[in-house]
C-alpha positions in Angstrom: 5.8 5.3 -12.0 3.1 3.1 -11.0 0.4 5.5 -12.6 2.5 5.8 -15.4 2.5 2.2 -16.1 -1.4 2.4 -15.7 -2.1 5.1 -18.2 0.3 3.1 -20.6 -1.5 0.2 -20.2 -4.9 1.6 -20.4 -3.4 3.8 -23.6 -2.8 0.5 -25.3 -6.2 -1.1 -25.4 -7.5 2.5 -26.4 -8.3 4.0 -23.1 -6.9 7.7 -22.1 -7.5 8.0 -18.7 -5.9 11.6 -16.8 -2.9 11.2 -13.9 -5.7 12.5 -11.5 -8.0 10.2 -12.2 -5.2 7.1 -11.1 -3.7 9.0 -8.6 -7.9 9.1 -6.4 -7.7 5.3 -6.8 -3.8 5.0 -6.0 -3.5 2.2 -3.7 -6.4 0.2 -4.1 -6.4 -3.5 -5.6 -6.2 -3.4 -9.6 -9.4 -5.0 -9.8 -11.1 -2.4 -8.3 -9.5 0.2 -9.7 -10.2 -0.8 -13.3 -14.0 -1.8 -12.3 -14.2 2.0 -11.4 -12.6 3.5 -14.2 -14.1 1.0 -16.3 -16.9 -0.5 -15.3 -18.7 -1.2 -18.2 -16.0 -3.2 -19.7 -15.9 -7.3 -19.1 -13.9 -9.0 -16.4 -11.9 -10.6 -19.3 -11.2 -6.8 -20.6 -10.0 -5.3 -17.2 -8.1 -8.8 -16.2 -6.2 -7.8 -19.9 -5.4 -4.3 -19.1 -4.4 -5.4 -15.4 -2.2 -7.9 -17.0 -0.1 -5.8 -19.2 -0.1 -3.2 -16.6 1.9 -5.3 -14.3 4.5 -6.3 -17.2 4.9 -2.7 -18.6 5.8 -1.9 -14.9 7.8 -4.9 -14.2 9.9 -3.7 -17.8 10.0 -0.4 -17.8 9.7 0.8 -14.2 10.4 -1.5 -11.7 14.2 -0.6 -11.3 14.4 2.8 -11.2 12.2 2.6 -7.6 13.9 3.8 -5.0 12.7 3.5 -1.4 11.8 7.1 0.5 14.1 8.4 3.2 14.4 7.2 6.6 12.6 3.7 6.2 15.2 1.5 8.1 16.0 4.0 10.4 12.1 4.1 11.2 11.9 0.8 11.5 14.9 0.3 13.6 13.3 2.6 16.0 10.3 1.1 16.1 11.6 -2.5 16.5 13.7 -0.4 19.3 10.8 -0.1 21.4 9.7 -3.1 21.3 7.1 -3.0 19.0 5.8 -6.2 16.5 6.2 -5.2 12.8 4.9 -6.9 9.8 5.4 -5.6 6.4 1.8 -5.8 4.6 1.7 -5.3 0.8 -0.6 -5.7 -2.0 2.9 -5.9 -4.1 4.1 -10.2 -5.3 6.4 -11.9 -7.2 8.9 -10.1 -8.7 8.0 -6.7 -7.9 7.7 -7.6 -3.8 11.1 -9.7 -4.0 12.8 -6.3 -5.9 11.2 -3.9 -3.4 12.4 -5.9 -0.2 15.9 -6.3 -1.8 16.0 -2.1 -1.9 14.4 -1.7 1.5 16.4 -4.0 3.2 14.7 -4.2 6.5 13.9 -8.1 6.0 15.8 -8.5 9.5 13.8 -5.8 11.4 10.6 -7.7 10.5 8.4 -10.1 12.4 6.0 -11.0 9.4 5.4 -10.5 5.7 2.2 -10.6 4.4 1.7 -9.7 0.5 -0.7 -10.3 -2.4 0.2 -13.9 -3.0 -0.9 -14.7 0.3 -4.6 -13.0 -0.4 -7.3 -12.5 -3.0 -8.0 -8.9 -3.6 -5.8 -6.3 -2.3 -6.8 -2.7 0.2 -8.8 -1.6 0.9 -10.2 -5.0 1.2 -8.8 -6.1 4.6 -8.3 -9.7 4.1 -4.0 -8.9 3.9 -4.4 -7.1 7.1 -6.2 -10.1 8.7 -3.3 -12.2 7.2 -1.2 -10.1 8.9 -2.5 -9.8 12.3 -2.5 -13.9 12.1 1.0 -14.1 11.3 2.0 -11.8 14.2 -0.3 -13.3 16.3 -1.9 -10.0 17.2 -4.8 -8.2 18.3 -6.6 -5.2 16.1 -7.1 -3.1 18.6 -3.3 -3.3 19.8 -2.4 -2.7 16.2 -1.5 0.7 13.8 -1.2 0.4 10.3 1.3 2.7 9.0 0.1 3.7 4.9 -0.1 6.3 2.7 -3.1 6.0 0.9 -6.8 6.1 2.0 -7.1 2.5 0.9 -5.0 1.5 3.9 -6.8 3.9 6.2 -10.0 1.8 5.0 -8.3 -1.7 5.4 -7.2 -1.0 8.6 -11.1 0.4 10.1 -12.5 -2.5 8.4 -10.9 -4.8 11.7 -11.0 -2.5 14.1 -7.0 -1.6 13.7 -5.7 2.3 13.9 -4.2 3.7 11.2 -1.3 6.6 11.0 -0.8 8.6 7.5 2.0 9.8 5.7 1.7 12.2 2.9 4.6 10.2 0.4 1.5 8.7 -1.5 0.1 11.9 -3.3 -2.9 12.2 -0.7 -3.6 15.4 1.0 -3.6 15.2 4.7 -7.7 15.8 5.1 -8.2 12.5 2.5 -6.4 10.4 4.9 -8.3 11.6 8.0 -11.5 11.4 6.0 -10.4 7.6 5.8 -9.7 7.3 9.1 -6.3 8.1 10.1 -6.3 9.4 13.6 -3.1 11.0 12.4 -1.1 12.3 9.3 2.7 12.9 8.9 5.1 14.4 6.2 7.4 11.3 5.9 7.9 8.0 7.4 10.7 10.1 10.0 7.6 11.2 11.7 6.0 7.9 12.5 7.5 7.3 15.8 6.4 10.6 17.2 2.6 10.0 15.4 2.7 6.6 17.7 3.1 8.2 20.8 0.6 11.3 20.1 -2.2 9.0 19.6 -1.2 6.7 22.6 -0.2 3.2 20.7 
C-alpha cells in the first residue's frame, strides 16, 4: 500500500515509475528514495511529490493496514526473557499514532523512537542512535529486528546486529548482503533467530 501510494504520487506530477523499482528502495527515508529515482529533479520537486505521497497514503491507505501475525506474541516473549525493547520507526504523526493503536504493544515497550524525533530516516542511523540513548544501551548488546536492507544498514552503521524477516518483499540473500547475520519467514521466528546467533 505504501508503494502504491508512491507510484500514485509520482503518477500525479507526471512520473510512471514500475512496483519494482519502489519495492529495491522500500524502507529507506523518502528523501532518498526520490533523490534516486529522481535525481535530476530539484529539492523543491521531490519535497512535492514526498508531500502528497504522505497524504495520498494517509487518505487512501492508512486504515486498511493491518499488522502481520504474531507481533505481540513476539514481543511478549521477548520482553519474557528479559530483554530491552524499543520500537524504532521512520513512521510520525498520524500514521505512527494509527500504527501503535493496531499493534498494540505500547505496554511491552521500553522506548519509542520515530521520525519526529530525527532528520532523515534508515538507513541513515541517526533513529537507531536515538534509540539506543533512550534505552540506555550499548550497540554491541543490541539486534535490530527489520525487514528491509535499509535497517540491516542502519543497524552496521553503529556497530548493532541485525536479524531479518522476509514480510518486507526482500529475498533472504538481500538482507544478508546488508548484513543480517540471520533471516526468518515471519516475526514468530525471531526468538529462535536470537538465540542461533547468540544475543
Amino acid at each position: 500500500l505504501t508503494l502504491k501510494s508512491w507510484r500514485e504520487a509520482l503518477h500525479v506530477f507526471g512520473w510512471t515509475v514500475e512496483t519494482e523499482v519502489l519495492q529495491a528502495c522500500s524502507g529507506m527515508d523518502g528523501g532518498d528514495l526520490l533523490e534516486m529515482i529522481l535525481p535530476t529533479q530539484s529539492n523543491l520537486d521531490r519535497q512535492a511529490v514526498r508531500e502528497l505521497q504522505g497524504k495520498l497514503f494517509e487518505e487512501r491507505y492508512l486504515h486498511d493496514i493491518r499488522p502481520f501475525p504474531h507481533v505481540r506474541t513476539t514481543v511478549e516473549q521477548l520482553r519474557d526473557n528479559n530483554r530491552t525493547i524499543a520500537l524504532a520507526t521512520d513512521c510520525k504523526g498520524d500514521t505512527l499514532a494509527h500504527y501503535r493503536k493496531i499493534l498494540q504493544i505500547d505496554d511491552l515497550l521500553h522506548a519509542i523512537s520515530c521520525g519526529d524525533d530525527v532528520a532523515e530516516g534508515k538507513p541513515n542511523p541517526a533513529l537507531l542512535i536515538h534509540a539506543l540513548h533512550k534505552l540506555d544501551a550499548c550497540a554491541a548488546d543490541s539486534v535490530l529486528i527489520g525487514d528491509t536492507p535499509y535497517d540491516a544498514l542502519a543497524a552496521a552503521a553503529v556497530g548493532v546486529s541485525s536479524v531479518g524477516t522476509l514480510t518486507g518483499g526482500f529475498a533472504a540473500e538481500d538482507l544478508r548482503r546488508a548484513g543480517c547475520l540471520e533471516t526468518v519467514p515471519s516475526l514468530a521466528h525471531v526468538p529462535a533467530a536470537l538465540k542461533a546467533i547468540g544475543a
